[in-house]
C-alpha positions in Angstrom: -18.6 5.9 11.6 -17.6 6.2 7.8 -15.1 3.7 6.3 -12.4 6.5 6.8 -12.9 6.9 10.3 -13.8 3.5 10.8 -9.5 3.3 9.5 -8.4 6.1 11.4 -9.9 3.8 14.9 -7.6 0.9 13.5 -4.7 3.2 13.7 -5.5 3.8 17.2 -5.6 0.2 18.5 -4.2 -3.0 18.1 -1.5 -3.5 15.3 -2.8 -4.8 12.3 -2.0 -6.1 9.0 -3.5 -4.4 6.0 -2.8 -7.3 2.8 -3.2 -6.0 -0.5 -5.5 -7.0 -3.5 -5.4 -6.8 -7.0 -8.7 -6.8 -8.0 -12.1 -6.6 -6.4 -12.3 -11.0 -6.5 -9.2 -10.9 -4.1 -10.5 -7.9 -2.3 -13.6 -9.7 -1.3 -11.0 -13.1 -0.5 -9.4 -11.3 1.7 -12.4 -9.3 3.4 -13.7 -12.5 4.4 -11.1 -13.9 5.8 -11.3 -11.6 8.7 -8.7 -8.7 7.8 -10.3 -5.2 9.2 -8.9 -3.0 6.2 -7.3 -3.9 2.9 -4.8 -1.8 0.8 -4.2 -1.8 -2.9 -0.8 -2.3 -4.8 0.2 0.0 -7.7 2.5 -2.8 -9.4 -0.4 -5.4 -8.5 -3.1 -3.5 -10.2 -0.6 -2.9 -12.9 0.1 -6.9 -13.9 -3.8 -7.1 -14.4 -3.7 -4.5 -16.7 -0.3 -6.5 -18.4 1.7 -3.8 -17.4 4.6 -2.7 -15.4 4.3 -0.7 -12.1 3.9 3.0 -12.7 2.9 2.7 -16.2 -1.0 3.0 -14.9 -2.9 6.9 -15.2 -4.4 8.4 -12.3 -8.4 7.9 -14.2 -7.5 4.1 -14.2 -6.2 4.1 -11.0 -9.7 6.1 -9.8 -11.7 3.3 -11.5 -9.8 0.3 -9.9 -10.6 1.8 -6.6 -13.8 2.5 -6.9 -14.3 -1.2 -8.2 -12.3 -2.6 -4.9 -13.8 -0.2 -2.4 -17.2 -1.2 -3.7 -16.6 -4.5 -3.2 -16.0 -4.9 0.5 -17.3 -3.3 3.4 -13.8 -2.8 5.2 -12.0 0.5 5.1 -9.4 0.5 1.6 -6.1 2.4 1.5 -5.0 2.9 -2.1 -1.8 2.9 -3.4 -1.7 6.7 -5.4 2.1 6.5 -6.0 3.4 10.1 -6.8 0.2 11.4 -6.9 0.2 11.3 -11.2 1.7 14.5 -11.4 5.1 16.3 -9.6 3.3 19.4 -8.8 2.1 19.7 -5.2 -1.5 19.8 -6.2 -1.8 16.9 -8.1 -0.7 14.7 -4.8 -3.8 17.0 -3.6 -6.3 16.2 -6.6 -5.3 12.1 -6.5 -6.4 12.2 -3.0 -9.4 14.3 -3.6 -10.4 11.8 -6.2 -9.4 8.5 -4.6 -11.8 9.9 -1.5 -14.6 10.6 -4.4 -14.0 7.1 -5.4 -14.6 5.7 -1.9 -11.3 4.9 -0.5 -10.5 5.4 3.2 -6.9 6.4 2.8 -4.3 6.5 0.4 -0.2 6.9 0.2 1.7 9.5 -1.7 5.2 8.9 -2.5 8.4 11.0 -2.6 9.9 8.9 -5.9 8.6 9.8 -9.2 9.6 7.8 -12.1 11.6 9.0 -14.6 13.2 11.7 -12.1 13.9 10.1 -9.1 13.2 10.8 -5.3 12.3 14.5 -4.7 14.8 16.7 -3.0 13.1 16.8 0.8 11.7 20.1 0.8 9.8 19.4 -2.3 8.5 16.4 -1.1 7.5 17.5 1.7 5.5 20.3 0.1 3.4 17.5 -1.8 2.4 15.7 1.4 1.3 19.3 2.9 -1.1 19.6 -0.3 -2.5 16.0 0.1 -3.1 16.7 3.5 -5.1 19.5 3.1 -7.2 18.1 0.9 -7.2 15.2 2.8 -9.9 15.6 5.4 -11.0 12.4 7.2 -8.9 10.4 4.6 -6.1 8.2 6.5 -3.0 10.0 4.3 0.0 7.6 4.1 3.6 9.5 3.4 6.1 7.4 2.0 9.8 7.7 2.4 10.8 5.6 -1.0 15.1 5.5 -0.3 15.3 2.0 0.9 13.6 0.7 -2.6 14.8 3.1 -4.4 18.9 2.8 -4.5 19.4 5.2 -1.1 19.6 3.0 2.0 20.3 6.3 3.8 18.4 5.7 7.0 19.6 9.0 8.7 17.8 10.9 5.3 14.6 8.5 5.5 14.1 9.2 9.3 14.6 13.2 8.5 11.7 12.8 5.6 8.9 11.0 7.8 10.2 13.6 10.2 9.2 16.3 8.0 6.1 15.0 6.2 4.5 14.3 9.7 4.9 18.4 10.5 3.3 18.4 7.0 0.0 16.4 8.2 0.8 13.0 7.5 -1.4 10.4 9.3 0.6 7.8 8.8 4.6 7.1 7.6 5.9 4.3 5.6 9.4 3.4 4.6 9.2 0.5 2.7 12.3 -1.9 2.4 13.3 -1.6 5.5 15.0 -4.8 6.3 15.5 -5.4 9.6 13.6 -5.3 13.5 16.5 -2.4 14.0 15.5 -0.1 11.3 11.8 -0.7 12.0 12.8 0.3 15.6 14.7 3.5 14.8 12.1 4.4 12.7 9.3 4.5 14.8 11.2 5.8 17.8 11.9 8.6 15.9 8.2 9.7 14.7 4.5 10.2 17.0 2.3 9.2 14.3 1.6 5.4 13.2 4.3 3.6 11.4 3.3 1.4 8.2 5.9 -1.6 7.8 6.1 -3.5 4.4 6.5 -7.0 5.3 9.2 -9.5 4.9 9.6 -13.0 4.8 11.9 -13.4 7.4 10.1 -11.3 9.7 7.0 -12.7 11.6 4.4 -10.2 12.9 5.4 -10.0 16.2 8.6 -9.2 15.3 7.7 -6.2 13.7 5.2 -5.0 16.0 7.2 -5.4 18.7 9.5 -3.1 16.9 7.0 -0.4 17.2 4.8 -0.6 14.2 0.9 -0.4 14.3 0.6 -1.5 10.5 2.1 -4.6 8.5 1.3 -4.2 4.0 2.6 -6.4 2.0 2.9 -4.8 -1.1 2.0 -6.7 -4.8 3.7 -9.8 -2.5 0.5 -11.6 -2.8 -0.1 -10.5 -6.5 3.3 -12.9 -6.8 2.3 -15.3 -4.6 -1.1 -16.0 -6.8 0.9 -15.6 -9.9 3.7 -18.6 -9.3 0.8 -20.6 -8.7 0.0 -19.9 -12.1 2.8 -20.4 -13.6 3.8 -23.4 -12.0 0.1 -25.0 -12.5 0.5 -23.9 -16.5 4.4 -25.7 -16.6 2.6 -29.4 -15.8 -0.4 -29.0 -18.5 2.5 -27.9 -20.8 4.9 -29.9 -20.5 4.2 -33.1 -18.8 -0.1 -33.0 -19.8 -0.5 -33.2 -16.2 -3.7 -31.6 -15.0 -4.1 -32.6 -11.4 -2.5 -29.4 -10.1 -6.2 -27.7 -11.0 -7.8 -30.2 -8.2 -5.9 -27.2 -6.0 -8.5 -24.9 -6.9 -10.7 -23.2 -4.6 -14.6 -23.2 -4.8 -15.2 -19.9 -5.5 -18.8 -19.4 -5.0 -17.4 -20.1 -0.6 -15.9 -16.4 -1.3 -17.7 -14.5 -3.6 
């Protein structure tokens, strides 16, 4: 099997966590460490670029996965937020690109920056698109209300809903925020559920909820990061260099 069907069979099992890098150095971290398919973060990828999330075109976005998908041998999902474009067929031609690129999946989004979450019809027009041009690519539909100011689970439930008619192969809500909302949601819909993780949540409590896939967003972008920052704070301000003893011996991962 390709890399995209090899993700679609993941789907089909066991639930499974899906972490995400930010760069192809964490992708291959993560790949060894025994995880059967990684996903990329949008706001992730951004911080390496210095920027913000969504402030990132679709031609860099094509480059960062071809770089991360290159680097492992495990199925990658990329993060393709609106699709770099509010028309229906540029949710289609990000897609068509990111499978060009080598990724096994990918997630368009109903928010778009600058405008807001798409009125439902709309939306759901844009996920029709990217599955059509889909093929064996895994295509991710995201419901953004929960992160996006509109806790309205009745209105997120009707979206997945509707961009699962469209084609979706998967749905994803992200922000819900407890096992009950997980629960409703994937009650409601047949096709895999994607589940952005939460600390206080453990694995098992999500799955049992119902879901068959557990992201964690730029979480461990963060993570990574405060160990940074905290590590730069001693040399700084107290000359104290023994947090770099911490380090990990890199040539044991790449």
């Amino acid at each position: 099997m390709g890399k995209a069907e090899t993700f679609q069979a993941l789907h089909e099992g066991d639930p499974f966590v899906i972490p995400n890098p930010w760069d192809a150095g964490s992708a291959k971290v993560l790949a060894k460490l025994g995880f059967k398919a990684l996903a990329t973060t949008s706001s992730g990828f951004a911080f390496t670029l210095g920027r913000r999330d969504g402030d990132v075109t679709l031609e860099e976005v094509i480059e960062h996965t071809r770089a991360v998908a290159g680097a492992v041998d495990v199925p990658v999902s990329v993060d393709l937020e609106h699709g770099y474009g509010s028309r229906p067929e540029d949710a289609a031609r990000a897609v068509a690109a990111a499978a060009e690129a080598g990724a096994a999946g990918g997630s368009i989004e109903d928010f778009e920056p600058g405008s807001g979450i798409y009125d439902a019809g709309r939306a759901t027009e844009r996920i029709a698109a990217a599955a059509e041009a889909a093929g064996a690519f895994v295509l991710t539909a995201r419901a953004e209300n929960h992160i996006r100011g509109n806790p309205d689970l009745g209105d997120t439930i009707a979206r997945l809903q509707a961009y699962e008619r469209a084609g979706a192969d998967v749905l994803y809500a992200p922000g819900l925020a407890t096992v009950e909302e997980i629960r409703a949601v994937c009650d409601a819909v047949e096709k895999p559920v994607n589940v952005l993780a939460r600390p206080n949540l453990t694995f098992a409590e999500i799955t049992s909820a119902g879901a068959q896939r557990v992201s964690v967003g730029g979480a461990l972008t963060w993570v990574a990061a405060a160990g940074l920052v905290s590590a730069a704070k001693r040399i700084r301000d107290d000359g104290d260099f023994s947090a770099l003893g911490a380090g990990v011996k890199i040539g044991e991962w790449l």
